[in-house]
C-alpha positions as CSV (number, residue, x, y, z in Angstrom):
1,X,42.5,55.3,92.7
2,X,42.3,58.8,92.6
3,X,40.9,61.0,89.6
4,X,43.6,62.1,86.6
5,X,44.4,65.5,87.8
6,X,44.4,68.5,84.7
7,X,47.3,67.7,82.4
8,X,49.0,71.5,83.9
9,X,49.3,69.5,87.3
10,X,50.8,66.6,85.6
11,X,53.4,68.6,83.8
12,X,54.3,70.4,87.4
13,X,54.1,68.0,90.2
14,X,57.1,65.7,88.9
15,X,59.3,69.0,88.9
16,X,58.6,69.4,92.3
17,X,59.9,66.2,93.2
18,X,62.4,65.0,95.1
19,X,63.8,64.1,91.8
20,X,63.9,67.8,91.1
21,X,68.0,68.4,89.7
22,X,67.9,65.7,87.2
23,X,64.6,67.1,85.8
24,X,66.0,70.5,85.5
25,X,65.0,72.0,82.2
26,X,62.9,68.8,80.9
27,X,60.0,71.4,80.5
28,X,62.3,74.0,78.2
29,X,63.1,70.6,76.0
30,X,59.6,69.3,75.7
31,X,58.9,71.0,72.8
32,X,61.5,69.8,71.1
33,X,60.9,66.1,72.3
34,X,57.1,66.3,71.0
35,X,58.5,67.4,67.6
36,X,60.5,64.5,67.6
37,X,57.6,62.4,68.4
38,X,55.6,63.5,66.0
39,X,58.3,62.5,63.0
40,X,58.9,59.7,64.5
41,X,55.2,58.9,64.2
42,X,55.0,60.4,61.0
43,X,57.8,57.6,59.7
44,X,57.6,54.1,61.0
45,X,59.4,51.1,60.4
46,X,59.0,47.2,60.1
47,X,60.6,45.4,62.4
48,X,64.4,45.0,61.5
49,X,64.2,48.1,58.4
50,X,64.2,50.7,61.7
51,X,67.2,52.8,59.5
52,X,66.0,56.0,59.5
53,X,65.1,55.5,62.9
54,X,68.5,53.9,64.5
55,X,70.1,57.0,62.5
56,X,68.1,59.8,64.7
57,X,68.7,58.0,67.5
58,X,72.7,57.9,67.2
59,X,72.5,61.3,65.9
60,X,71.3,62.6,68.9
61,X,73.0,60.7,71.4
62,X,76.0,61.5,69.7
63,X,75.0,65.3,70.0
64,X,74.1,64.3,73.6
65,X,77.8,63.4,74.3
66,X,77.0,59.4,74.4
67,X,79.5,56.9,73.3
68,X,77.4,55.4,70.1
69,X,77.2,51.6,68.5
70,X,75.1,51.5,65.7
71,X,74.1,48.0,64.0
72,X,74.0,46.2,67.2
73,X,71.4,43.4,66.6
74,X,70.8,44.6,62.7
75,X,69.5,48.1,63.3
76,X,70.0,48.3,67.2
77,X,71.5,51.1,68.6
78,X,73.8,51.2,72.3
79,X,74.5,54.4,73.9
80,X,76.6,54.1,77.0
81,X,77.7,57.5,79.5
82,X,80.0,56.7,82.0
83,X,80.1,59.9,84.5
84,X,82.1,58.1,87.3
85,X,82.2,54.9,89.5
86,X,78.9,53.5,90.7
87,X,76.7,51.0,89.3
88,X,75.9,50.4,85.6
89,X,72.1,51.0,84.6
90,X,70.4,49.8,81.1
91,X,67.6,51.7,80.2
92,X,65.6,50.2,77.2
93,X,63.6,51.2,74.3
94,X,62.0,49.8,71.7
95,X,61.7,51.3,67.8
96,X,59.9,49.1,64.9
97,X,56.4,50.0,63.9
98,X,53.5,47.4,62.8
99,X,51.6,46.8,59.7
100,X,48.9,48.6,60.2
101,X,46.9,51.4,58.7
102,X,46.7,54.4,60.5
103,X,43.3,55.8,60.9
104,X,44.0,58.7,64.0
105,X,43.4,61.3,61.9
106,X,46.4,63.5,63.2
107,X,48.1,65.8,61.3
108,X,51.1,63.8,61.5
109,X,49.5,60.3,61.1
110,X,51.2,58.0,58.8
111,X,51.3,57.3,55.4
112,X,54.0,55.1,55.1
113,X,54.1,51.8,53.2
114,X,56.7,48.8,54.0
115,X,57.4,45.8,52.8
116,X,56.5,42.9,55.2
117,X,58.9,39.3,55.4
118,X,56.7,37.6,53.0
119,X,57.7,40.4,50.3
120,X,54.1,42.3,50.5
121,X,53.9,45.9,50.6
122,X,51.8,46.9,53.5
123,X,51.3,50.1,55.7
124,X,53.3,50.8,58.9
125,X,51.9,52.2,61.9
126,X,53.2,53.1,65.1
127,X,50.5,51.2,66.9
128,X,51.8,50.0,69.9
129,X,53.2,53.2,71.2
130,X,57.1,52.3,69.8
131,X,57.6,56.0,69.0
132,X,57.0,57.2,72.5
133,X,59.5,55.0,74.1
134,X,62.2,56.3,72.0
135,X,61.4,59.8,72.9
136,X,61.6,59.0,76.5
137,X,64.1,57.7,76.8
138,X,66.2,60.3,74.5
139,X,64.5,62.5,76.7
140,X,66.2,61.0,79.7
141,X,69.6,60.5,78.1
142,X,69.3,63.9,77.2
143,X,69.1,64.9,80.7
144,X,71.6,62.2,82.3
145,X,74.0,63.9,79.7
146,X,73.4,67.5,80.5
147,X,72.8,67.3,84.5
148,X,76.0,65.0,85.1
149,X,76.7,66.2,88.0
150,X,73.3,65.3,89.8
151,X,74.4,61.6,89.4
152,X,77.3,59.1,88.9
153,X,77.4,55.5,87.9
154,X,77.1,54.4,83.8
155,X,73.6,54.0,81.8
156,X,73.7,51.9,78.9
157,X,70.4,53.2,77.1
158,X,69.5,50.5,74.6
159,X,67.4,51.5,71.4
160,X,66.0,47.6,70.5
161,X,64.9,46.6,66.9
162,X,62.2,44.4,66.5
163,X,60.4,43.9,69.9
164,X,57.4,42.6,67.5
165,X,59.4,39.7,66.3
166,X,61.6,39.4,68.9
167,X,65.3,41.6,68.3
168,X,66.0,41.3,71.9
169,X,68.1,37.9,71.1
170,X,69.2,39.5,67.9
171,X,71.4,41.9,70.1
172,X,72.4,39.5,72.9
173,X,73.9,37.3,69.6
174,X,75.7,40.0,68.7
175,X,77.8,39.8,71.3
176,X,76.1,42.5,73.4
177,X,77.1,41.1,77.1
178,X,80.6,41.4,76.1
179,X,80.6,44.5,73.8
180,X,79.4,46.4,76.7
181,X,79.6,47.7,80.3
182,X,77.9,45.0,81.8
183,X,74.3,46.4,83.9
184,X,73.3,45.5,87.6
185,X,69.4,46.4,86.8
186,X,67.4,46.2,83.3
187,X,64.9,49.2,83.4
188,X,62.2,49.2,80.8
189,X,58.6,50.8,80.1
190,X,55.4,50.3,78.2
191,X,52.9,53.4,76.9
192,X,49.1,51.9,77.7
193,X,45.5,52.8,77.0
194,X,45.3,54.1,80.6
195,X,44.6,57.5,81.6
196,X,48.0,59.5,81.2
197,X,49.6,60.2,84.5
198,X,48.7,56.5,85.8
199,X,51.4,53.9,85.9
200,X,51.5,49.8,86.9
201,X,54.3,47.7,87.7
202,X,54.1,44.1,89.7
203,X,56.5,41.8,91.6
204,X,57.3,38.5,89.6
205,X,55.5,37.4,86.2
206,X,54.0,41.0,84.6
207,X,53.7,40.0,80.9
208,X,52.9,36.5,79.5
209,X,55.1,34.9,77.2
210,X,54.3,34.4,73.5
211,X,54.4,31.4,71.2
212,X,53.5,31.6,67.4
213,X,52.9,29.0,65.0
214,X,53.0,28.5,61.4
215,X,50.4,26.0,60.4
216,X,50.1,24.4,57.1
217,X,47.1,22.0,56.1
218,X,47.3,20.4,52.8
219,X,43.9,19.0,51.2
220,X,43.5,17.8,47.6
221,X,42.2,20.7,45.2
222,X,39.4,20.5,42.6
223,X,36.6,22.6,41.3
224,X,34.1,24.3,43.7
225,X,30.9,22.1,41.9
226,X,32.6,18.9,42.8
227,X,33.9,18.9,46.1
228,X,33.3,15.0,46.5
229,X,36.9,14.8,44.5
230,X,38.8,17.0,46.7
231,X,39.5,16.9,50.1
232,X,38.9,20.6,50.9
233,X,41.4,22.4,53.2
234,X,39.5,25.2,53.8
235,X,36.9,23.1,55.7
236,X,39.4,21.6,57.3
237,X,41.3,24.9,58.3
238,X,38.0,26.3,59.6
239,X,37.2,23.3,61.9
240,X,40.6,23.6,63.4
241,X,39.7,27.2,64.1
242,X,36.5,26.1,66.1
243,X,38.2,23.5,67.7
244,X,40.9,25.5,68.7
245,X,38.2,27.9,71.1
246,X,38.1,25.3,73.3
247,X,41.4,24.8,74.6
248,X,41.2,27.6,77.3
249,X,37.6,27.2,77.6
250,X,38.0,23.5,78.8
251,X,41.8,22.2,78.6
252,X,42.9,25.5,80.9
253,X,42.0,25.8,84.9
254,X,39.8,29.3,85.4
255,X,42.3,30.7,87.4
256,X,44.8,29.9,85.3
257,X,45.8,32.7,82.2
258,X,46.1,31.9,78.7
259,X,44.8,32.6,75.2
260,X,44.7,31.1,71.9
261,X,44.2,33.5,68.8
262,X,44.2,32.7,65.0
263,X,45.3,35.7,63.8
264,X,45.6,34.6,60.0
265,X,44.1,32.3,57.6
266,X,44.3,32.3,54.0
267,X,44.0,29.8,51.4
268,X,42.8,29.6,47.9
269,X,43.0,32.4,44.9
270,X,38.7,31.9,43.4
271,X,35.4,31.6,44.7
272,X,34.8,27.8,42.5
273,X,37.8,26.6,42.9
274,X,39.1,23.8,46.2
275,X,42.8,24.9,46.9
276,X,45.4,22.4,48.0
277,X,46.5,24.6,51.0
278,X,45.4,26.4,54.0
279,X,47.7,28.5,56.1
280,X,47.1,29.4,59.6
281,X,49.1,31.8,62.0
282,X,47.7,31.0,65.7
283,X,49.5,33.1,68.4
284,X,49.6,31.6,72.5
285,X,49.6,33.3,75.6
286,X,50.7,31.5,79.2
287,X,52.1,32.7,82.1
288,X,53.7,29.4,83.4
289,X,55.4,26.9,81.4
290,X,52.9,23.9,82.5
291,X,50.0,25.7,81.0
292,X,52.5,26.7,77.8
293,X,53.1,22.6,77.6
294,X,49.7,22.0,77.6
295,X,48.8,24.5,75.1
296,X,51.2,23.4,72.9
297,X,50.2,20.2,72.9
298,X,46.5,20.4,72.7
299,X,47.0,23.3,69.3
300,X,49.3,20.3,67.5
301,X,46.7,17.2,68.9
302,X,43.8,19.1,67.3
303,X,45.3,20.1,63.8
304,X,46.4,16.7,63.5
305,X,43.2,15.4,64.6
306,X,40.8,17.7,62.1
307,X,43.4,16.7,59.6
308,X,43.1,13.2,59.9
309,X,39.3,13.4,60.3
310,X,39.1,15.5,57.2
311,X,41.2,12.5,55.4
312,X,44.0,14.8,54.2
313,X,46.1,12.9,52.3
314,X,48.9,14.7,53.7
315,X,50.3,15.3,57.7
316,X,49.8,18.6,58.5
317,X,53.3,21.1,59.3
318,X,53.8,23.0,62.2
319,X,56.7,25.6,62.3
320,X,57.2,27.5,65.8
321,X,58.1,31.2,65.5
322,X,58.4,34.2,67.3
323,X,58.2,32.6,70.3
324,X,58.7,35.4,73.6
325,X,59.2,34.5,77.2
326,X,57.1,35.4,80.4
327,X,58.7,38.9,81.8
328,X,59.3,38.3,85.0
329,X,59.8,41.4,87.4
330,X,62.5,40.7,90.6
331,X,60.3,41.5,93.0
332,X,63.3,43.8,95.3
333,X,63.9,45.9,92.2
334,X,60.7,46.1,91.5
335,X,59.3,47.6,95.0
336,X,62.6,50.1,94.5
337,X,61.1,51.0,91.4
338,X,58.0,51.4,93.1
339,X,58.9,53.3,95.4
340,X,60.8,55.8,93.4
341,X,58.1,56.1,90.9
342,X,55.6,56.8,93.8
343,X,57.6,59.2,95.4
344,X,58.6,61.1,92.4
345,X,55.0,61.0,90.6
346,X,52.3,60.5,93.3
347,X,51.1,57.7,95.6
348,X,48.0,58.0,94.1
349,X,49.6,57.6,90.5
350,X,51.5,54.4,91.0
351,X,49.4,51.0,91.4
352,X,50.3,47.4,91.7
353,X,48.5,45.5,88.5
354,X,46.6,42.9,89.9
355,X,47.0,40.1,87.2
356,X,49.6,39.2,84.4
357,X,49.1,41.3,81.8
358,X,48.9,39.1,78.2
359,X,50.9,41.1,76.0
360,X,53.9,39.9,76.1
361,X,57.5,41.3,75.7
362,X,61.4,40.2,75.0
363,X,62.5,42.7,77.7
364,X,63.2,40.4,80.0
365,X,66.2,38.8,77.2
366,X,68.4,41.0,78.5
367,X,68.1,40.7,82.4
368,X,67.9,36.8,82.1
369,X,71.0,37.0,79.7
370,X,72.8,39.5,82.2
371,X,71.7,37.5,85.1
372,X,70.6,40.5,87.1
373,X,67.1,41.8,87.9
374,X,64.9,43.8,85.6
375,X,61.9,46.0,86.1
376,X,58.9,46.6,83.6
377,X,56.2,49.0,84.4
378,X,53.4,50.5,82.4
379,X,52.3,54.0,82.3
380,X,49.6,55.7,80.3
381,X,48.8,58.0,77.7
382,X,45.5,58.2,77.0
383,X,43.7,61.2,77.5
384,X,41.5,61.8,80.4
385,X,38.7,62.8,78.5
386,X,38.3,59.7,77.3
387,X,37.7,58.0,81.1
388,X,35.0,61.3,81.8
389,X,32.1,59.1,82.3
390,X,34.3,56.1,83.9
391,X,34.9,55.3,87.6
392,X,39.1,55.5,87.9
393,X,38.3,53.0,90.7
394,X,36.9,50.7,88.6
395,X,40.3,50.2,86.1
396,X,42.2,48.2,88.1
397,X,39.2,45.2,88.6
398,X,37.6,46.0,85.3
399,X,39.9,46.8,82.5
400,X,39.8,49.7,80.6
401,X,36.7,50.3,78.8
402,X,36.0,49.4,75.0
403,X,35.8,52.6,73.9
404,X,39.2,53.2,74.2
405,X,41.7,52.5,71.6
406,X,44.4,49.8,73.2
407,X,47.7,48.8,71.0
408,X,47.9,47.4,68.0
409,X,44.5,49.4,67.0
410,X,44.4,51.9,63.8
411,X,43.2,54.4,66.7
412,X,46.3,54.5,69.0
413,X,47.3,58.0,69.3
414,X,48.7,59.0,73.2
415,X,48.6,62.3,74.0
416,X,52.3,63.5,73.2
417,X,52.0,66.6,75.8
418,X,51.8,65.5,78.9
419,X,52.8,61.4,78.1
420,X,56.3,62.2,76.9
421,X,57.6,64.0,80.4
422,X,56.2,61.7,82.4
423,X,57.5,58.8,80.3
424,X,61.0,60.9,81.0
425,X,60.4,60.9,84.3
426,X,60.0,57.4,85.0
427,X,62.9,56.6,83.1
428,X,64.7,58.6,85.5
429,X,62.8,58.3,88.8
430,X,63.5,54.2,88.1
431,X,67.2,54.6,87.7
432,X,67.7,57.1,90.4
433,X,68.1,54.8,93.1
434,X,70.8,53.0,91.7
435,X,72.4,56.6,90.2
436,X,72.5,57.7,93.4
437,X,73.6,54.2,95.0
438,X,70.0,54.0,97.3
439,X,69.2,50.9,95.9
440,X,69.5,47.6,98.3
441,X,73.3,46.0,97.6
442,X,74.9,49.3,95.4
């Protein structure tokens, strides 16, 4: 891996690319794209309540000369451009925000509050990056528009709701495979802790799917001094949670991946008092639906088990949600990708990921829907400064270093600068091929 080269080389070296007429002028709009960012940031939205958000987006595409469907999926939004025959292209992004406090310090950090499914008002976040993606990519619908003649085909650039909870499904019920042009490729990208400038991708599984569960443990309550009368489903809620650390410690082969996280417990309302209920939310990572099965199945044999042993006087319930599936790369579009991205951004910028990563994704909905391939890469934002005293080669066997702020933590903040027209780039430098009918079978 080579070292991240100053942020001026970054900005310059994907000009210079092969790529070079459909990036004309990205560098005159970036100002106007980081300002975009930055109230996107500034405003974020639960899952499924992305309004203001879906309305900037149509706005603009609409201003861009897109053909615009708004409410596709809830708060979804579908742009579609056809300049010509060729092959039809979906590009995706995602737009809903988390609950979580921001604590970046930037002068455009958030301060917004939302109100969560269960009716709580909570703050909202743009943790995982959400805020970039839509930049990009009406970055690169802003250049597909203006520089039509570099390029012919049809890009459907899809502005998702609720990738947290899974909206990809929302939209496919919404009758999205026959509302519009139907894609040959599904092209889609992730901002990551990495070093900005570096991007990953892999052949076959690249993110592991996601099951969630909803578990309910019912004791008897009483008061704190006399426990002997209750049957006290905290205890029992926190052996389950013990219990539960051993599934991929001794149910799961070593080379296998998979995790099991309890994410959420709450029960009771006062220190002396024995509640009736305990709630736990435990979240489940696989990459292959044997280890999923067996995952499954060991979570609900050990609830049931600690509930029994604790002598509940009631079965325990278990209610699935929010379940993802693995996103699996085709591995011919994803060495075009590859390829593209390399030759566009660097050899020495674009790796192969050596393992599943175990976030997972509902990207891979609309592929699997569609029935063609899709492509999911990862590309940083972080900034170098933060990796001054690490060894780039070391990434790639190591992970990134604790220090770093990854998604989903209070201290996500990519570098808008030099993130945003790269994450254009690759947008672009992905669909390329197919645009200009290189790729194998267009």
């Amino acid at each position: 891996m080579t070292a991240v080269p100053p942020v001026a080389a970054l900005l310059a070296a994907p000009l210079a690319s092969p790529l070079g007429p459909l990036l004309a002028g990205l560098g005159e709009r970036l100002p106007g794209l980081v300002a975009l960012y930055e109230d996107l940031h500034a405003h974020p939205e639960l899952s499924f309540q992305e309004v203001r958000t879906a309305g900037i987006v149509a706005a603009r595409l609409r201003e861009q000369g897109w053909e615009v469907t708004e409410g596709v999926g809830r708060t979804g939004v579908v742009g579609v451009l056809a300049n010509g025959p060729g092959p039809v292209v979906l590009l995706r992004a995602d737009m809903d925000a988390l609950p979580v406090r921001e604590e970046t310090g930037l002068p455009y950090a958030s301060t917004a509050t939302g109100t969560d499914p269960d009716g709580n008002e909570v703050p909202v976040m743009h943790a995982c990056g959400h805020d970039v993606h839509v930049t990009c990519l009406l970055g690169a619908t802003g250049q597909l528009a203006a520089l039509r003649d570099t390029w012919h085909g049809t890009v459907v650039a899809v502005f998702q709701p609720a990738e947290e909870v899974g909206g990809a499904p929302a939209m496919i019920e919404d009758g999205f495979l026959d509302r519009f042009p139907r894609a040959e490729v599904c092209l889609g990208q992730h901002v990551a802790p990495a070093p900005v400038g570096f991007f990953g991708t892999r052949p076959g599984p690249v993110m592991a799917a996601s099951d969630s569960l909803r578990v309910t443990l019912f004791g008897r309550g009483g008061h704190g001094s006399a426990p002997e009368t209750a049957v006290d489903p905290v205890v029992m809620a926190a052996a389950v949670v013990m219990r539960l650390q051993t599934v991929v410690s001794r149910e799961i082969g070593a080379s296998q991946t998979a995790v099991v996280t309890v994410g959420s417990l709450h029960a009771g309302t006062k220190e002396n008092i024995i509640p009736d209920t305990a709630e736990l939310r435990i979240n489940i990572r696989s990459t292959t639906p044997a280890v999923r099965d067996r995952i499954l199945a060991a979570v609900e044999r050990i609830v049931r088990a600690e509930a029994a042993a604790s002598g509940a006087p009631k079965e325990p319930e278990i209610t699935p949600f929010n379940s993802f599936p693995v996103t699996v790369n085709e591995p011919g579009a994803t060495a075009v990708v590859h390829a593209s991205l390399a030759e566009v951004l660097g050899q020495g910028r674009v790796f192969t990921l050596p393992q599943v990563i175990t976030g997972s994704e509902d990207f891979g909905v609309f592929g699997t829907a569609l029935g063609v391939p899709s492509v999911f890469w990862h590309f940083g934002g972080a900034d170098p400064a933060l990796y001054a005293d690490v060894d780039p080669d070391s990434l790639l066997e190591d992970g990134l270093p604790d220090t770093v702020p990854a998604n989903h933590s209070p201290h996500f903040a990519p570098v808008p600068g030099p993130t945003i027209p790269l994450g254009v780039t690759a947008l672009l430098a992905a669909a390329a091929p197919w645009l200009r009918n290189e790729a194998p079978g267009a």
